[in-house]
C-alpha positions in Angstrom: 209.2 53.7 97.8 208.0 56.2 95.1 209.6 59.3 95.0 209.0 62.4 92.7 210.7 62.6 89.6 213.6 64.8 89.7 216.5 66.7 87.5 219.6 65.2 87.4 221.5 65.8 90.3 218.6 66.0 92.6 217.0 69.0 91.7 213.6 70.1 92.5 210.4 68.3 91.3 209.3 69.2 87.6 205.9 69.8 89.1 207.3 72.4 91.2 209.2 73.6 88.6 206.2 74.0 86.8 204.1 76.0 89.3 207.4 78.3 89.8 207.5 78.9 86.2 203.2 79.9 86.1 202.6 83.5 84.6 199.1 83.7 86.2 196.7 82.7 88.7 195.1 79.7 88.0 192.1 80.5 90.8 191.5 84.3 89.2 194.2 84.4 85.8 195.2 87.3 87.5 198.8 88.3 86.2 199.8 90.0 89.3 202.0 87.6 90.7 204.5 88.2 93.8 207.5 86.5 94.8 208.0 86.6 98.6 211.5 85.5 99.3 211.3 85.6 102.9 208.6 83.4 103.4 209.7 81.4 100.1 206.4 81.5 98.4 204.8 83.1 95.3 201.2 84.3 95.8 198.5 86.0 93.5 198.1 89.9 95.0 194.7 90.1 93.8 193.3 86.8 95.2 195.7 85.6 98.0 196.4 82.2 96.4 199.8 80.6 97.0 200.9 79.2 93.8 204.3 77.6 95.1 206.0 77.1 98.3 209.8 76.4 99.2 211.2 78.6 95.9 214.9 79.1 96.0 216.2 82.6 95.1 218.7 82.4 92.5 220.1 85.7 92.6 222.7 87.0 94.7 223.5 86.8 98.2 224.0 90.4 98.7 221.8 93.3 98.5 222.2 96.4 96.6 219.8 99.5 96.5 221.0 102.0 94.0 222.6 101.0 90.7 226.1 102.1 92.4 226.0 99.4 95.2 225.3 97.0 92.8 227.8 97.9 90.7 230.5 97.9 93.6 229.0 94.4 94.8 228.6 92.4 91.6 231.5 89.7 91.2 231.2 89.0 87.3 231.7 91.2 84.0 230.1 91.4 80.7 228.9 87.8 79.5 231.3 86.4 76.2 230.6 87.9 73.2 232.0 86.9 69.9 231.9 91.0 68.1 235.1 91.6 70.7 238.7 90.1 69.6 239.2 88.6 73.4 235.7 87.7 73.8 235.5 90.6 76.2 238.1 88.7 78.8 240.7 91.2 78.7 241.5 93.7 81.5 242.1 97.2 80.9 242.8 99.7 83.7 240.7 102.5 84.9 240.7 105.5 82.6 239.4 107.8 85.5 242.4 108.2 87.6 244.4 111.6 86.2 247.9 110.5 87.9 251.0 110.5 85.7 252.2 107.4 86.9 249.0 106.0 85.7 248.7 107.4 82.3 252.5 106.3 81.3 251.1 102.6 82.4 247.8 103.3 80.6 249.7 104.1 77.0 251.9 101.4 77.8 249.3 99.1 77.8 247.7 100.2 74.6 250.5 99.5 72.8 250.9 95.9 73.8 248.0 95.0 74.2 247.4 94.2 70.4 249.8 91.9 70.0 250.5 92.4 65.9 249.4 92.7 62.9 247.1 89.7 62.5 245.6 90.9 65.3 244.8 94.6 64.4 243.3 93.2 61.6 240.9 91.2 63.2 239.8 94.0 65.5 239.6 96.2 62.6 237.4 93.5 60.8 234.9 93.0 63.6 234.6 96.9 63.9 233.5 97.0 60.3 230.9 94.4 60.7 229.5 96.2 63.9 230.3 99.5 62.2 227.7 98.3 58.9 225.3 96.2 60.9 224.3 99.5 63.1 224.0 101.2 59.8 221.9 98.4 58.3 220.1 98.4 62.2 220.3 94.4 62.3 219.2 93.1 66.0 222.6 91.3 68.3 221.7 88.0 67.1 223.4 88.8 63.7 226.0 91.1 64.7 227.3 87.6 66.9 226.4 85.4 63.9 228.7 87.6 61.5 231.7 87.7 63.8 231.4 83.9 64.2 231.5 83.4 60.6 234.4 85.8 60.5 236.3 83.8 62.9 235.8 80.7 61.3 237.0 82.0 58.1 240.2 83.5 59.7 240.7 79.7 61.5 240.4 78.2 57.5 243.5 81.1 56.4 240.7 82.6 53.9 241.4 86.4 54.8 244.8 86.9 53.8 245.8 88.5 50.7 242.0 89.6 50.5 239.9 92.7 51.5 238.8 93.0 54.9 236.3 95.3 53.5 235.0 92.9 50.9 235.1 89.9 53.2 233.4 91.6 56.2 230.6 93.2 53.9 229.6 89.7 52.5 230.1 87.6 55.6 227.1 90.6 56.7 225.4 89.4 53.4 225.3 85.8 54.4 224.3 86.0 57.8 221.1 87.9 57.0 220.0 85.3 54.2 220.6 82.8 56.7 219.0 84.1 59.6 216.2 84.8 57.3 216.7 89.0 57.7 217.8 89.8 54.3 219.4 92.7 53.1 219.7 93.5 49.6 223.1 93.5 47.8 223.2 97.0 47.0 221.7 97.9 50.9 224.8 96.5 52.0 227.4 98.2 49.2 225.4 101.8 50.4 227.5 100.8 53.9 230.2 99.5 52.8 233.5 101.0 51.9 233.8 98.3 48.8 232.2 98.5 45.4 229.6 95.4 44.7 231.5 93.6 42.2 234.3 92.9 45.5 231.3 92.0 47.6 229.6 89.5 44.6 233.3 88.1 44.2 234.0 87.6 48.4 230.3 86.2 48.5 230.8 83.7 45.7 234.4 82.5 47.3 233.1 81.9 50.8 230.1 80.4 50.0 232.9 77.8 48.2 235.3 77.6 50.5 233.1 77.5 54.0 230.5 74.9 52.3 227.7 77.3 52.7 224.4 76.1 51.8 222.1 79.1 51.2 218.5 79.0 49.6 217.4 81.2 47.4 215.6 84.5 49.2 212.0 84.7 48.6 209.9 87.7 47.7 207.7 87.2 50.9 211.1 87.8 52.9 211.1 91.1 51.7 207.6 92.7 52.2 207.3 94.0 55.7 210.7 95.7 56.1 209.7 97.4 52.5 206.5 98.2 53.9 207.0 99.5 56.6 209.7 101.9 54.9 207.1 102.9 52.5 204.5 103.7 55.5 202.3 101.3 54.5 200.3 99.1 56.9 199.5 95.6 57.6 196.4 95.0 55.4 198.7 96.1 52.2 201.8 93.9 53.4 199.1 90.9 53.3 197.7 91.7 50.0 201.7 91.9 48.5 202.3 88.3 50.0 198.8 87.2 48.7 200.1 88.4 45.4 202.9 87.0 45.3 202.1 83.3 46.5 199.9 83.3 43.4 202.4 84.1 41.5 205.0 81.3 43.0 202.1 78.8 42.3 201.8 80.1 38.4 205.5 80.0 38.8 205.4 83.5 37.8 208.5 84.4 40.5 211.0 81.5 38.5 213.5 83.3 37.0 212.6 86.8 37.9 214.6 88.6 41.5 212.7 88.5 44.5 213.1 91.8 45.3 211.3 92.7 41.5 209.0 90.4 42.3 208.2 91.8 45.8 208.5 95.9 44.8 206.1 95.1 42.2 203.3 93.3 44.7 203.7 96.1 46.7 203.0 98.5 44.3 199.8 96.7 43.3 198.8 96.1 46.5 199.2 99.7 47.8 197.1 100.4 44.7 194.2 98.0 45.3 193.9 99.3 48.6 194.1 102.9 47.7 197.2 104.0 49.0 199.3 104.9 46.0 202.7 105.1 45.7 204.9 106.2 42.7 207.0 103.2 41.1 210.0 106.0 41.5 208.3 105.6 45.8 209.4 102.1 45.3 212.5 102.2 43.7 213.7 104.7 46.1 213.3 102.1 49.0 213.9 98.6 47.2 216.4 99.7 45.0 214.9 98.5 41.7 214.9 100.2 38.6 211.5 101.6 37.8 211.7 100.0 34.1 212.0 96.4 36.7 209.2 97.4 38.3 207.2 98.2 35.6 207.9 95.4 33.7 207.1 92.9 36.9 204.1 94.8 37.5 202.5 93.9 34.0 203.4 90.1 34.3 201.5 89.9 37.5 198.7 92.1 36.1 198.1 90.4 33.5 199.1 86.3 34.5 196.8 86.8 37.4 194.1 88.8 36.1 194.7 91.5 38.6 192.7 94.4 37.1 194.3 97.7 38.3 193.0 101.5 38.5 196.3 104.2 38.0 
């Protein structure tokens, strides 16, 4: 006997899997799908076809139908999160009751709830990451990343006797080169409340002692974000990365800091397309000298032949 193939455990056909997990019709490719838990079915609204029959509703047994009932229904918090000290598993009590009883227990907790000083240094550590990565506006993905890295450094016994500051700001530093969302060194120092040379030095020692392996940032990294804070569109942000791949292949980039590199594409490219910006535009933004950029700018003028109108 044959049967369907199934998840482990038993679980529903992959074929129905498959049809549950459709995004359009496949009799009209109409979009406008409905999923009819009563009758355990989804159908297309525009052409009546039933895509999948028998679905299971995985949501929860109970309805709510204001955001208050659901609040008073649910039966699970906040998922974990790595950018708290407890992961978000600790319990607090309500702030919104005004009894006296209630605010003596209230202060009482606060004080033991962090336990010492290792502690209040931890929570201090992950508030400066969050604190510099809204400043920097990097997405959740690297706020988590960063207060991973933290942790693991704490587990090795790298923090003490060094700045939280110094070690927070460059743990930041390393996650964006990693997750491919650089920041420039002196972007970060602008949020920091340590001087570069202590980020350069916390950078160079965890990069040592965690076994970090980090590539060189490219140019091409660079572009949009600078781009787009010069007000500059798309067809200028493909002529920069056109400019500089030419370079990388004349190996014109070796050598020379991406972030020259990329200021100076821009400012040819906003050029050739006849959008000028000032090389003291550019500066502003990339944080370049304007000598760097004018100095990169003639390279790739003249190695690539790059005739160019001021």
């Amino acid at each position: 006997m044959v049967v369907p193939e199934r998840e482990k455990g038993g679980g529903k056909d992959k074929k129905q899997e498959k049809r549950e997990e459709v995004k359009e019709c496949p009799e009209c490719g109409s979009k406008c799908l409905v999923r009819d838990y009563g009758k355990a079915e989804i159908f297309c609204a525009d052409c009546g076809l039933v895509i999948a029959e028998n679905i299971v509703d995985l949501g929860p047994e109970w309805r709510a139908f204001d955001s208050e009932q659901m609040s008073k229904r649910a039966r699970v918090g906040a998922p974990l999160t790595y950018r708290i000290h407890d992961k978000g598993l600790s319990t607090l009590t309500n702030w919104g009751s005004s009894a006296q009883g209630q605010y003596k227990l209230k202060k009482w907790q606060q004080r033991t709830h962090i336990a010492n000083t290792t502690e209040r240094s931890f929570i201090f550590a992950l508030s400066e990451i969050e604190r510099m990565s809204s400043a920097l506006k990097l997405p959740v993905n690297i706020r988590e990343a960063a207060s991973m890295l933290y942790r693991r450094a704490m587990k090795k016994h790298l923090i003490r006797g060094r700045s939280i500051e110094g070690i927070t700001s460059a743990i930041l530093y390393i996650t964006c080169r990693q997750y491919g969302v650089p920041r420039t060194l002196e972007e970060v120092r602008e949020v920091s409340r340590v001087g570069q040379k202590e980020i350069s030095r916390a950078y160079r020692f965890l990069l040592r002692e965690l076994d970090l392996k980090i590539s060189p940032a490219s140019p091409i990294d660079f572009v949009p974000r600078f781009c787009s804070m010069l007000g500059l569109g798309g067809d200028i942000r493909a002529k920069a990365i056109e400019i500089i791949k030419k370079a990388s292949e004349k190996e014109l980039t070796n050598g020379r800091g991406p972030i020259g590199i990329a200021a100076a594409a821009i400012y040819i490219a906003a050029i050739l397309n006849g959008e000028h910006r000032t090389q003291k535009d550019v500066s502003d933004v990339t944080g370049v000298t304007e000598v760097t950029i004018r100095n990169r700018y003639k390279e790739l003028s003249e190695q690539l032949d790059i005739e160019v109108l001021l």
